[in-house]
Structures are given as C-alpha cells and as structure tokens.
N, C-alpha and C positions, 0 to 999 in steps of 0.2 A: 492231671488233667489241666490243659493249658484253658488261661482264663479269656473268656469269649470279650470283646471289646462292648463295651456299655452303651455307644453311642455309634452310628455308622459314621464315617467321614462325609462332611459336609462337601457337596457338588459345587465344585468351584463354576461359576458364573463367570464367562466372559461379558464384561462391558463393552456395547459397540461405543464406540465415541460417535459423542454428537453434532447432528451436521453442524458445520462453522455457517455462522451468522456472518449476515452480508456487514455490519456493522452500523455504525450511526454514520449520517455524513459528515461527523466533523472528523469520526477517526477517517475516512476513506478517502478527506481531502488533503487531511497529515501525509497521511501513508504516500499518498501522491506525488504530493510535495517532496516528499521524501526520496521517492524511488522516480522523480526529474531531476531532483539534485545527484543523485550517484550516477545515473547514466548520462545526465552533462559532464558531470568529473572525468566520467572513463572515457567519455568521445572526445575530453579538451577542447570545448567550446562551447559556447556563450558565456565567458566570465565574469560578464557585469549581469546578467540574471544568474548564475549562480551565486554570485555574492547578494544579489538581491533576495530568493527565497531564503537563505541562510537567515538574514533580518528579518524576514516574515514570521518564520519558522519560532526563530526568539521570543520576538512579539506577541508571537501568540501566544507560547506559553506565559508570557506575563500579562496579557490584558485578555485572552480568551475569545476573542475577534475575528473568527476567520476569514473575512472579507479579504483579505488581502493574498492569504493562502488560493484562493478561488482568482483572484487575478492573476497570480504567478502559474498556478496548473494551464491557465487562459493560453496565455504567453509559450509556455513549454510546449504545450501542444501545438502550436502552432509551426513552433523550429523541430518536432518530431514528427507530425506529417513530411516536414520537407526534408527532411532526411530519411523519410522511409522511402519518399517517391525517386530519390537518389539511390536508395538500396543503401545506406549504411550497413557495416556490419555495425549487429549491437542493438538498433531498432527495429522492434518486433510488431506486428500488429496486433497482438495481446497489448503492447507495451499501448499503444497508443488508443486502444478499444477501454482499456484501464483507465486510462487517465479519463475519456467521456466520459465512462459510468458515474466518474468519482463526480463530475461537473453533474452529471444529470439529478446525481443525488440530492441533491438540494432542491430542485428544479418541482 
C-alpha cells in the first residue's frame, strides 16, 4: 500500500505587484533631469544646457540641493515645447506632460 502524503501541497499564491508610487519630488526631478539630458543627446542639441544639467546632476549628488535640477527641467521644457510645435521626431507629449508633473511636484 503506497503511502498517502502527510501534508497537502501548499497553494502557491500569486503576488500582484504593487502599484508604483508616484515617488518623492526630489526623485521625479532627477529622473527628469535625467530623461532631458538623453533625449537632448539623441536630438544633438542644445550642448551648453546639456553640459549644464550634467553639472547640476553632479552637484546634487554632492550637496543634495535640487534648486538647480528644477531650473534645468525649467529650461528643457521649454526647448521641448518648441520642438514639439515643430513636430520633432523623438518629442513626445508624455515627454513633455512629464517633465510638468515633475516641476508641479514641488509646487
């Protein structure tokens, strides 16, 4: 007689993942920052504001100040409205509704 199991197998449980957090405004002005500096790189242009956030970017990480992050997104947005009204390829109006939220975040 074959021996009966002891225990039944335990119901494995999916975890849903949890919704993603809008995050704090200092990460959403990073991230910002962040994602005006690659899509300046890939369109090749504006090189002295991209060398400019790049310094910010640094900055912050050593003094933790992001006043300056929030004037660079200022700026970005501003040469990506004008490139949206031109149709670039590449700017998107997520791209640019993004970058608000991140300014509004503070706000």
């Amino acid at each position: 007689m074959a021996k009966a199991p002891s225990k039944a197998p335990a119901a494995t449980a999916k975890k849903t993942p949890a919704p993603k957090k809008a995050g704090s405004p200092i990460e959403l002005i990073v991230k910002a920052c962040e994602v005006s500096l690659t899509k300046l790189n890939e369109l090749n242009i504006e090189h002295e504001l991209q060398s400019e956030i790049n310094w910010c970017l640094g900055s912050f990480q050593n003094d933790q100040n992001p006043i300056g992050l929030y004037q660079m997104v200022e700026r970005s947005l501003i040469i990506f409205k004008a490139e949206l009204s031109k149709k670039t390829k590449g700017v998107t109006a997520k791209l640019v509704a993004d970058l608000e939220k991140a300014l509004k975040a503070d706000a």
